[in-house]
C-alpha positions as CSV (number, residue, x, y, z in Angstrom):
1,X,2.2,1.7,2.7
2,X,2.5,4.4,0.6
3,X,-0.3,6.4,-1.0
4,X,0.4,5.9,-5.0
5,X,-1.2,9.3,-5.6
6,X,1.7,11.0,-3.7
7,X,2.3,13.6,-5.2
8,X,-0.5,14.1,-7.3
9,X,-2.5,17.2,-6.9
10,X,-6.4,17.0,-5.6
11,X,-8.7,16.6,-8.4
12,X,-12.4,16.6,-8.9
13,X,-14.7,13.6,-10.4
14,X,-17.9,14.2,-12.6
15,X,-20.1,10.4,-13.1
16,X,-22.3,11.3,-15.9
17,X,-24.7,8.6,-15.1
18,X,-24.2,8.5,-11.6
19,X,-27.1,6.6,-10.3
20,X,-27.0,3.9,-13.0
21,X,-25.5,0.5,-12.7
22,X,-22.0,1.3,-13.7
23,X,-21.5,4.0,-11.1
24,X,-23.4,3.0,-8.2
25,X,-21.5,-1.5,-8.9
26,X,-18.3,-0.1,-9.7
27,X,-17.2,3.4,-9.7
28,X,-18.4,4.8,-6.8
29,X,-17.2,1.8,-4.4
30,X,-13.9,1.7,-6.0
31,X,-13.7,5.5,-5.2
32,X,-15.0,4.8,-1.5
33,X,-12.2,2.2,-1.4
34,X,-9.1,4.6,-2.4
35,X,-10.9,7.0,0.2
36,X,-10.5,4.7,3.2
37,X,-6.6,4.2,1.9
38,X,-6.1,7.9,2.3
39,X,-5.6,7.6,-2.0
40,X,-8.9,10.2,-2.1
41,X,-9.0,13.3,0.6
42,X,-11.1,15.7,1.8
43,X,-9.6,17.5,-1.1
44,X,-11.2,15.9,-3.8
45,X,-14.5,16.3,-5.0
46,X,-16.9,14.4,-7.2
47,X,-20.0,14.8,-8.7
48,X,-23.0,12.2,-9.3
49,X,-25.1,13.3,-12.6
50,X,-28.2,11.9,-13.0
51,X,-31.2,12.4,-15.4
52,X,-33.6,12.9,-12.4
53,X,-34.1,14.3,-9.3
54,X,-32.3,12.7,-6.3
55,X,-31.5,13.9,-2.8
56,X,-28.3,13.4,-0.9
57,X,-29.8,11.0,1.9
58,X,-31.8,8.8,-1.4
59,X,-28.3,8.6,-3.2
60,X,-26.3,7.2,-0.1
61,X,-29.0,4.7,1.2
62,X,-28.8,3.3,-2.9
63,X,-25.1,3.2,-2.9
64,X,-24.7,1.8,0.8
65,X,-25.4,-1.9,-0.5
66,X,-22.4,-2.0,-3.0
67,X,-19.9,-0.8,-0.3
68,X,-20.9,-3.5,2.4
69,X,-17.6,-5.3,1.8
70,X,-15.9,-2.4,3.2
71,X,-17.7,-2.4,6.2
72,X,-18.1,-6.2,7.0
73,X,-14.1,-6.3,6.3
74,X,-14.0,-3.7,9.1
75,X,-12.4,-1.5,6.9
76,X,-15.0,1.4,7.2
77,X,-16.6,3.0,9.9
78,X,-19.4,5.3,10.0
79,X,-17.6,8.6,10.6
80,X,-15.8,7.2,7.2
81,X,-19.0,6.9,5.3
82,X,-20.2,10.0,6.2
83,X,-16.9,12.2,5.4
84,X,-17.0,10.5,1.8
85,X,-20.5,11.3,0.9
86,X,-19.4,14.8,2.4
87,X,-17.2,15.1,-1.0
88,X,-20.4,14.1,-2.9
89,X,-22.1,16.8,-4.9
90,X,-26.0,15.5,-7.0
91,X,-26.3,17.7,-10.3
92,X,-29.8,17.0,-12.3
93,X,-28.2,16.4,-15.6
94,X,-30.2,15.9,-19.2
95,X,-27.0,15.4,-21.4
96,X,-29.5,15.1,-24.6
97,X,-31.6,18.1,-24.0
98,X,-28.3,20.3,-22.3
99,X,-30.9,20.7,-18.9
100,X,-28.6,20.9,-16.0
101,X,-25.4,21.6,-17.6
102,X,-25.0,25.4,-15.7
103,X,-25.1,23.4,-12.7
104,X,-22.3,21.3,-13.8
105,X,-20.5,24.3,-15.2
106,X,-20.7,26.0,-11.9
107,X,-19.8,23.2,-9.7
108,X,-16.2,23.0,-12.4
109,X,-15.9,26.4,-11.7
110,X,-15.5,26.2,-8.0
111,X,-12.5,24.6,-8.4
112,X,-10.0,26.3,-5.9
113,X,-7.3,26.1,-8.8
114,X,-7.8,26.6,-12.5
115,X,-5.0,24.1,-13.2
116,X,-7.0,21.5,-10.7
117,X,-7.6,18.4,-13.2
118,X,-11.2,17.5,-13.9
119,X,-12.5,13.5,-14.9
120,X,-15.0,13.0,-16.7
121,X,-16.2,9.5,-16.5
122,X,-19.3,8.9,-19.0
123,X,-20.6,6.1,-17.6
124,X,-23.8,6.4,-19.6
125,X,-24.9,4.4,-22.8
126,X,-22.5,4.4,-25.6
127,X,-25.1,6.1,-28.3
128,X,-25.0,9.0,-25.3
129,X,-21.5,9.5,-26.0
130,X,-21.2,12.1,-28.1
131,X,-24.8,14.5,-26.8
132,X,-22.1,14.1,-23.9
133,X,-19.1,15.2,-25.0
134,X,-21.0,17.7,-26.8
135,X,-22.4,19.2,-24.1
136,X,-19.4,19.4,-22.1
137,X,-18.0,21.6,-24.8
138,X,-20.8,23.8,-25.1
139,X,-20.9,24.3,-21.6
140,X,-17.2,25.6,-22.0
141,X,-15.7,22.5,-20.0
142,X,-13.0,21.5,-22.6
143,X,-10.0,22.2,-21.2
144,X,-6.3,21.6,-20.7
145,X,-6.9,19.8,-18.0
146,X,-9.8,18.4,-18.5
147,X,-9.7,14.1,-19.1
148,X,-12.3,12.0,-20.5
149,X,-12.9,8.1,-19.4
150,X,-15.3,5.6,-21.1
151,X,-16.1,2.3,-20.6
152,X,-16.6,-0.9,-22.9
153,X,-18.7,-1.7,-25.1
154,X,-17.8,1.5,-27.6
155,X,-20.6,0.5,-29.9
156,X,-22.4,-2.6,-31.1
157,X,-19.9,-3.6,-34.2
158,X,-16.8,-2.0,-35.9
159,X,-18.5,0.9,-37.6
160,X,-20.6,2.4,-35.1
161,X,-17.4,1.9,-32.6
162,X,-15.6,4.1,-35.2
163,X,-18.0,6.7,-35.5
164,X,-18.3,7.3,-31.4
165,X,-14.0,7.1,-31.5
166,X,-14.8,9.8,-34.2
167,X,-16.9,11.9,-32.2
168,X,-15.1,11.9,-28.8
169,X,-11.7,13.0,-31.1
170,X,-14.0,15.8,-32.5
171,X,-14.2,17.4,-29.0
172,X,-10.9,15.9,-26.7
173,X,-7.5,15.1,-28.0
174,X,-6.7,11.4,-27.8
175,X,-4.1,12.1,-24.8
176,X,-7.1,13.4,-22.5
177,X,-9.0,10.1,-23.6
178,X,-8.9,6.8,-21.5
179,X,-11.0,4.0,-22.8
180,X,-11.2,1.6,-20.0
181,X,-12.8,-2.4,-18.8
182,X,-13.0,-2.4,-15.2
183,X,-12.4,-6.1,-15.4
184,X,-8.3,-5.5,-16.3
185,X,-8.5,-3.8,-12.9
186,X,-9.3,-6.8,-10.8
187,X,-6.7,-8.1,-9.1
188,X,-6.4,-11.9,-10.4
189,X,-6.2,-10.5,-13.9
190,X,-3.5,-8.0,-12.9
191,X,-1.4,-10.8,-11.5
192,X,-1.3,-13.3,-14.0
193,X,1.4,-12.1,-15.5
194,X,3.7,-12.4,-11.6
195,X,1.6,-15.9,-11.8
196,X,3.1,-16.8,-14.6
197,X,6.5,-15.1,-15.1
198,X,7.2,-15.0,-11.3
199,X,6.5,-18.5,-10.2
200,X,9.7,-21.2,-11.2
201,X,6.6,-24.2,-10.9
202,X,4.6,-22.7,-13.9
203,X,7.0,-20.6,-15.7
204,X,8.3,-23.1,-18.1
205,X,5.4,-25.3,-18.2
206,X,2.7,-22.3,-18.9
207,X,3.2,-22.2,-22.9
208,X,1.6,-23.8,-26.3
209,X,3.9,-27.1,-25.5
210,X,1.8,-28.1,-22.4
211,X,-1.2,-26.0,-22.5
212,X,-4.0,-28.1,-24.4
213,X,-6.5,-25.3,-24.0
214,X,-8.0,-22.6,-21.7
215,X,-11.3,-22.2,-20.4
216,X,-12.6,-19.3,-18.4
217,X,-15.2,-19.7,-16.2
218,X,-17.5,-16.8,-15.4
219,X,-19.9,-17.5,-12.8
220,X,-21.8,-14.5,-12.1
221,X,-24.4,-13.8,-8.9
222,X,-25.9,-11.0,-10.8
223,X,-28.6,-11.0,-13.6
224,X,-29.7,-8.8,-15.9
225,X,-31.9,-7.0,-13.5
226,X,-33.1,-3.4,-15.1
227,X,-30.3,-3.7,-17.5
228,X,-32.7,-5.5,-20.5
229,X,-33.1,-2.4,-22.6
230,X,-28.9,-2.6,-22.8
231,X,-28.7,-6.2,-23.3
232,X,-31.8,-6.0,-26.1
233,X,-29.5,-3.7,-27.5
234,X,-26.1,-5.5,-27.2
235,X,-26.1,-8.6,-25.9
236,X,-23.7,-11.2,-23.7
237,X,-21.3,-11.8,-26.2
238,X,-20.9,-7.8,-26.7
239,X,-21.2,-7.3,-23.0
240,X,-18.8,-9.8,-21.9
241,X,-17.0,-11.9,-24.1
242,X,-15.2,-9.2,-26.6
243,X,-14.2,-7.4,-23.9
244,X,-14.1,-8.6,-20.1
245,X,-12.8,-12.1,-21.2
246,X,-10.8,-11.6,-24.1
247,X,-8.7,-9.2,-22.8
């Protein structure tokens, strides 16, 4: 099989937020799975940036539990493990207050080449969006080939969405900005479409002449947890419905 980043030069990841929820259910093991299909090399490098202090050894033994599947599938070895976290870098990052942002400076600088692209994924609260964005600039980080990603929900209604879409264009141009649901990634959603295009059986009965209604069934294993402040703040509907099953 062959790699679908062939081709594409090494680049280097930087989670703002990298010990929350986001990063350590999502990110992170997705990135762990492109490693073990040779998609991510020794070559890359990313960075985990996080509001408090956290070694190496406390980072791995919290992400370890969202890539089990990898290793129950046999998929991933130890020696496997290990190399990836080898490509991990912890910064102590206070994107509000600007603490820690020399540290991220200097770990962009090392880059081996000033063209080498550079992600930044804010996986942090959406009323952190622009402190963040801010910062990066600041912190002289704003570059050509610099790329921006943020998740869902981009605000609570349509004005505040607005004004954070109004802040990020303040500091990136729109073609560096990719505004992303993880859910559109998974692969029964990405094969509907071959489902139902693809397939002789459904392709001329899936339409509004035999189709009386859909219902989508979420059934979740995972709770709130430490995530109450967000949903206080947003909600299920917000959180999952306008977005995740919508699209």
């Amino acid at each position: 099989m062959k790699s679908l980043t062939k081709g594409l030069v090494p680049s280097d990841y930087v989670i703002i937020g990298g010990t929350g929820d986001l990063a350590l259910r999502k990110i992170l093991p997705a990135l762990f799975w492109r490693y073990l299909d040779g998609q991510i090399t020794a070559d890359y490098r990313i960075a985990a940036a996080s509001r408090h202090e956290i070694s190496q050894t406390e980072y791995a033994d919290k992400l370890r539990p969202f890539c089990g599947d990898a290793f129950t599938s046999g998929r991933a070895s130890e020696d496997a493990w290990n190399a990836f976290l080898s490509i991990i870098t912890m910064i102590k990052l206070d994107v509000a207050s600007g603490d820690g942002s020399a540290a991220l400076a200097e770990f962009v600088g090392e880059r081996s080449d000033a063209e080498r692209p550079v992600i930044f994924y804010l996986a942090i609260a959406p009323s952190l969006f622009g402190a963040a964005t801010g910062m990066l600039k600041s912190s002289g980080l704003v570059t050509a080939q610099a790329r921006l990603v943020v998740e869902k929900p981009l605000g609570h209604d349509g004005a505040s969405s607005r004004a954070i879409n109004a802040e990020l264009a303040e500091i990136f141009d729109e073609s560096q900005i990719y505004r992303i649901d993880h859910y559109l990634g998974k692969e029964t959603v990405q094969n509907l479409m071959a489902l139902r295009f693809a397939n002789v059986i459904f392709e001329t009965q899936w339409n509004n002449n035999h189709i009386d209604h859909v219902q989508i069934t979420v059934a979740e294993t995972v709770g709130v947890g430490d995530r109450a402040g967000y949903y206080n703040s947003y909600g299920a509907i917000r959180d999952m419905v306008q977005n995740h099953l919508l699209q």
